[in-house]
Steps between C-alpha positions, in 0.01 A plus 500: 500500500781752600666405163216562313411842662864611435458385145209740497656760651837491268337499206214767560661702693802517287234635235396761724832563546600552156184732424567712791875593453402516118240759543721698710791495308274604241318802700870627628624470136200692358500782803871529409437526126266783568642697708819512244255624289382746698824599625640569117169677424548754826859582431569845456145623519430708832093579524418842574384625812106515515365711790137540558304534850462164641366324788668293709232259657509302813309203622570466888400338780691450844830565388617762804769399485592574167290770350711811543822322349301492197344785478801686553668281225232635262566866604848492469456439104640695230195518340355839404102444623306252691286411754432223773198329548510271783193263436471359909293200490359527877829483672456439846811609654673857468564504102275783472576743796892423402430642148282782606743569791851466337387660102234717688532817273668366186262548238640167281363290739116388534377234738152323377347287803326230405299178593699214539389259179842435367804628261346428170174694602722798682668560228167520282390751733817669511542556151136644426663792742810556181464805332849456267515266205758260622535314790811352738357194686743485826467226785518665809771258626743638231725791436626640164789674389503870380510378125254242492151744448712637195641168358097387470401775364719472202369126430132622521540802262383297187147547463478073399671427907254402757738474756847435581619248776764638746810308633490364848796441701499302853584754763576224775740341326744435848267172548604204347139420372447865403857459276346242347188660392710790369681277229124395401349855469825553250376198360152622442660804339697271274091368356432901529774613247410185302106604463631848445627454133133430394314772748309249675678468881217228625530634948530829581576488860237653720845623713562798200334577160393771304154530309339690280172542724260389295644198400542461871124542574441280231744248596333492878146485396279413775842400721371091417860398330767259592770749619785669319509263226108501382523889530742513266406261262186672482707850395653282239203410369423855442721458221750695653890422630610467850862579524836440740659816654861315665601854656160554643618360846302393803599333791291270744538248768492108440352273725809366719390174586442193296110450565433823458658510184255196379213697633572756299521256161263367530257784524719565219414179336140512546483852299644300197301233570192647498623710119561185392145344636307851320724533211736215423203301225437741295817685536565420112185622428428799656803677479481835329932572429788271461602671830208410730533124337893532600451623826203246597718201315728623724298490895400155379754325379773667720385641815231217552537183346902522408573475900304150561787302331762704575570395831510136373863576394685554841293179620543280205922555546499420836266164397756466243819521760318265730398251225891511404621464826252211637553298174869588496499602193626906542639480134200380339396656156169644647620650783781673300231609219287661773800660666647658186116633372452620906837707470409615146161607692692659765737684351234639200290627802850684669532671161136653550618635831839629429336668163223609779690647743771669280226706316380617837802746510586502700467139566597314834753243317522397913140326454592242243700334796181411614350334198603120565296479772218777398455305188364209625325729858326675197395191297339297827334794630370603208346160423383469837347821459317518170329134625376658789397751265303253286392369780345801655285589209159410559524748786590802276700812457416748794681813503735449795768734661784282600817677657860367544629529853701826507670790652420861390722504226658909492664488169456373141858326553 
């Protein structure tokens, strides 16, 4: 019976096996490609600046502790005029006196109280409140630096962009599971320079982004969407573009702790999840641009379903090892053929990275030491996470605040 089951498991999973590292290879090839492309396309060419009112809008609720940091990150811009809209949905500790108390005066900043019935619907109500054509979504938990207003702006001048996805960088980044998370947001930038070249970015982060505001209204609707990624598919589908700004930087606190940091994926997850429930059947069929088709191709294949047999790779080696081992046969032909296609795997994904990180600039080369063992932190977790996320479906998408454990950050350092 045990013979038979390791039959089983050799030769199916070695199929999974094979599949997986293929399809990565492929994705980190292809995200490579692109951004070449997009890299030779940009060089020399320096957009013009593009200055009109904006406001900067912000969904909050508890976050005392670090509400002020960002506010004054937001007036320390070099940016020529905008407002702040604080959007409080029904905070019950001292958010609201500390804005009223520390800004009270300073005629860029506007507190709107409201009942507490969630981000999505805070910011609904917060925007109706906008008086200037474009809108900076901020999370309250995150500070900018004095450029990044200006470097959105200049994305979002063409009348065809919808909105332009800012660059996030992990604040907390003197915790080991926080430094991991950091070479994964560079990552996510890697896919974000990638889905630039065509104008169809598929996420932009609810952390910072700039909208036109009524693509924005349109985007929200009644507030009944699957998070960041259903909001802006729908601008997409507007026929419009949705753009990467890399200098536009924001900075926010990870979750430090390992179950936190599934938590947080999988509420992740569940967003794509439930895209891929609403949209994913007819996704062919209903799409209006080759961009909205790219970017929903995209959530589906590799933000939801991409990460179930991924993490079949770090577990198959180690079968592999232990098969060679137990059998005595540690030069075997299969276990060599799955160790030479795992280190092709490995070292295609490092490339990602390195590109990732060095187009930062500046880039933390110092985080790539951490890649052996973030690799395969990233590939469990993430697997673990987006079947929770599956798995968590039939209860919905709520609009939920969730905040990483932090101190009141002072600086956008």
């Amino acid at each position: 019976m045990l013979g038979f089951l390791n039959a089983i498991v050799s030769v199916v999973g070695a199929m999974v096996f094979v599949v997986a590292v293929s399809l990565g290879m492929l994705r980190n090839t292809l995200v490579m490609l692109c951004i070449a492309l997009r890299e030779w396309r940009n060089t020399g060419k320096e957009l013009s600046p593009y200055t009109p009112p904006v406001t900067v809008l912000i969904a909050a609720h508890n976050e005392e502790k670090s509400i002020e940091a960002c506010i004054r990150s937001v007036l320390a811009s070099h940016y020529p005029e905008f407002h702040i809209l604080i959007a409080d949905d029904g905070s019950t500790d001292t958010t609201v006196s500390k804005i009223q108390t520390t800004f009270a005066g300073n005629s860029q900043v506007y507190v709107l109280s409201l009942a507490h019935e969630g981000k999505l619907k805070a910011l609904l109500q917060g925007v109706s409140y906008i008086q200037t054509e474009f809108v900076i979504a901020l999370d309250s938990d995150t500070t900018v630096d004095p450029e990044t207003i200006g470097e959105l702006m200049k994305k979002l001048a063409p009348a065809n962009v919808a909105a332009v996805a800012g660059n996030i960088a992990v604040r907390n980044r003197t915790e080991k599971i926080a430094t991991y998370q950091a070479l994964g947001y560079m990552a996510s930038n890697a896919d974000r320079r990638a889905l630039d070249l065509f104008g169809c970015v598929s996420v932009v982060p609810g952390a910072i982004g700039a909208w036109r505001k009524d693509d924005y209204v349109h985007a929200l609707g009644d507030a009944n969407i699957a998070g960041d990624v259903e909001l802006t598919f729908r601008a997409l589908r507007g026929g419009k573009q949705v753009r990467f700004a890399e200098r536009a930087r924001a900075h926010t606190d990870v979750p430090s702790d390992t179950a936190s940091v599934i938590s947080q994926r999988k509420r992740w997850s569940a967003e794509k999840w439930q895209f891929v429930k609403r949209h994913g059947k007819n996704l062919m069929r209903e799409s209006t641009s080759f961009k909205d088709l790219i970017a929903g191709l995209h959530v589906v294949s590799v933000q939801a379903l991409l990460p179930l047999v991924m993490w079949w790779a770090d577990i198959f080696i180690v079968f592999r090892i232990a098969q060679a081992v137990l059998t005595r046969s540690v030069a075997g032909t299969a276990l060599l053929g799955t160790v030479k296609l795992y280190i092709a795997f490995l070292l295609m994904e490092f490339l990602r990275d390195a590109l990732a990180v060095h187009l930062e600039k500046p880039g933390d080369k110092s985080l790539l030491k951490v890649f052996p063992v973030q690799s395969v932190w990233n590939r469990q977790l993430h697997g673990l996470a987006t079947v929770l996320g599956l798995l968590s479906l039939p209860k919905g998408v709520e609009s939920q605040w969730n905040h990483a454990e932090r101190q009141s950050p002072t600086s956008s350092e």
